[in-house]
C-alpha positions in Angstrom: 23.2 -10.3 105.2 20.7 -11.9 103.2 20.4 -10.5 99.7 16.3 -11.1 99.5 13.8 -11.6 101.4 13.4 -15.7 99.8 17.0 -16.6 100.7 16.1 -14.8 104.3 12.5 -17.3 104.7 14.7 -19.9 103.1 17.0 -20.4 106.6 14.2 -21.3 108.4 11.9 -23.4 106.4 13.1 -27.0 107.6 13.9 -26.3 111.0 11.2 -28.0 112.8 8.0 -30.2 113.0 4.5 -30.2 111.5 2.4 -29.3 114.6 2.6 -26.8 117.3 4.6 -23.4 116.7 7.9 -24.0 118.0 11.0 -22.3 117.9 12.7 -22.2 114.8 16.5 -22.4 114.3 18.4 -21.7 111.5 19.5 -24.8 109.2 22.5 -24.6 107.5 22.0 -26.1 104.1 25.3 -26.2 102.8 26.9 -28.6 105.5 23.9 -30.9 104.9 24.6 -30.8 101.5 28.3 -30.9 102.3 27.6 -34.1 104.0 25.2 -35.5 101.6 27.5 -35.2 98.7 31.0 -36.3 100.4 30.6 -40.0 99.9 30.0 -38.9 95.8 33.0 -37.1 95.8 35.1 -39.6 97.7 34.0 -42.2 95.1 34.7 -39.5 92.1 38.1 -39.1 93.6 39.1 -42.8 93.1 37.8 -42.0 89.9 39.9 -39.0 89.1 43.1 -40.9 90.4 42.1 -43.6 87.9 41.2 -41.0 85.2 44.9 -40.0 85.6 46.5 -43.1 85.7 45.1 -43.5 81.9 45.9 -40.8 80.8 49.0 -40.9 81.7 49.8 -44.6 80.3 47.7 -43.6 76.9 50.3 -40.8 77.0 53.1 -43.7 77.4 51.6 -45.7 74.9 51.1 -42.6 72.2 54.9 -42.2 72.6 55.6 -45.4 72.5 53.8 -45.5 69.3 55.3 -42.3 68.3 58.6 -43.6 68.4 58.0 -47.0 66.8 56.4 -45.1 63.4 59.9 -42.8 63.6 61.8 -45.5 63.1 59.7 -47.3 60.6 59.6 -44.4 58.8 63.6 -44.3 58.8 63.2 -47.7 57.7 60.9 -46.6 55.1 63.2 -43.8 54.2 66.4 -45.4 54.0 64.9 -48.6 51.8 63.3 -45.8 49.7 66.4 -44.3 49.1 68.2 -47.6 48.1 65.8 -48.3 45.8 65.9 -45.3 44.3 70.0 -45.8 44.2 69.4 -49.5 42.1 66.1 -47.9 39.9 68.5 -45.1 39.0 71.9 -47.2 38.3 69.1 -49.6 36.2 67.7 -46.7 34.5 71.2 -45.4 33.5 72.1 -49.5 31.9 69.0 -49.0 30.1 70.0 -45.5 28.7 73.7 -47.3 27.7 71.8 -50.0 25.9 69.8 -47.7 24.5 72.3 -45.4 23.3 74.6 -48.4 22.7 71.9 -49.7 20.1 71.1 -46.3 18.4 75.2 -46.1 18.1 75.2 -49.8 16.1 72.1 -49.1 14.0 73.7 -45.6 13.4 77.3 -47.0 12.2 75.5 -50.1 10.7 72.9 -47.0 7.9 76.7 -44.9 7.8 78.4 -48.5 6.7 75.5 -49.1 4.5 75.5 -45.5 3.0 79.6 -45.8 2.2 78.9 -49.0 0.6 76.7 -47.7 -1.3 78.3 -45.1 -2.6 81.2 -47.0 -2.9 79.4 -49.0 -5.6 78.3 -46.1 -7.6 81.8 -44.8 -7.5 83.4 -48.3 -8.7 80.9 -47.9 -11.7 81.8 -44.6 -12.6 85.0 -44.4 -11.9 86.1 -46.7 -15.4 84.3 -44.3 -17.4 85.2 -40.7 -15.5 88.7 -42.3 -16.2 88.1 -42.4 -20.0 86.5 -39.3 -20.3 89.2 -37.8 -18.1 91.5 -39.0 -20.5 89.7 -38.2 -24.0 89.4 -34.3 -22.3 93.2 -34.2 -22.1 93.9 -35.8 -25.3 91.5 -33.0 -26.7 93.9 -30.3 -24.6 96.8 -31.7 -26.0 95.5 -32.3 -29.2 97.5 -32.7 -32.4 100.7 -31.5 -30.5 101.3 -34.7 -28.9 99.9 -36.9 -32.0 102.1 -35.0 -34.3 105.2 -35.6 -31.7 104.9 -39.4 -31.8 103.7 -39.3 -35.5 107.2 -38.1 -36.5 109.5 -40.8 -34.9 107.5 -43.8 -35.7 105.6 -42.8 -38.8 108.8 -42.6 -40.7 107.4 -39.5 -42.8 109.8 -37.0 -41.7 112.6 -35.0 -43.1 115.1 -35.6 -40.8 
């Protein structure tokens, strides 16, 4: 049942000639649009088979191209990483040299600095000597003059 009165009138506005009153028949619009519109979607369908058929290789080709960045990112990766291995081990000769250099420039100031004071201690060590001396002849004193005054002086009563 019709739910207005336009979709009732609408059944039987094409159904016949201009002219004379005639009997009307219903038409039925929806297998004449049916058939007007098959031939579109038969053509749409070959379009929707070819729509798929793309879709599916871009699919292929998306893994495809997937795949081939995995591994050149692996390839990536692993050349990173031996790299990093030579950088490091050239990094660490560097350090050795380094360290290597600051250890000779180090003994070369503490050879420099012995030598040094080597020099002052040759100087003063003549005249610590004598004064070293002169202190313990003032210790000692007379005691020791007077001992070897008596035997070779001749002076004595013995």
């Amino acid at each position: 049942m019709p739910t207005t009165i336009r979709d009732f009138l609408e059944r039987f506005r094409p159904a016949g000639a201009p002219g004379a009153a005639a009997v009307a028949v219903p038409s039925d619009r929806r297998s004449a649009l049916a058939a007007e519109l098959e031939p579109v979607f038969a053509l749409l369908a070959d379009a929707e088979v070819e729509q798929r058929r793309m879709v599916e290789e871009a699919r292929r080709r998306a893994c495809a191209v997937r795949d081939a960045a995995r591994e050149q990112a692996t390839g990536l990766v692993n050349e990173a990483r031996g790299r990093a291995a030579a950088e490091r081990a050239a990094v660490s000769a560097a350090v050795q040299r380094t360290g290597t250099q600051e250890r000779q420039a180090l003994m070369a100031a503490a050879s420099e600095e012995a030598a040094r004071i080597e020099a002052g201690v040759s100087e003063r060590t003549p005249l610590l000597v004598e004064k070293a001396l002169r202190s313990i002849e003032v210790m000692l004193g007379d005691d020791m003059l007077g001992d070897e005054a008596t035997p070779t002086g001749g002076g004595g009563t013995s």
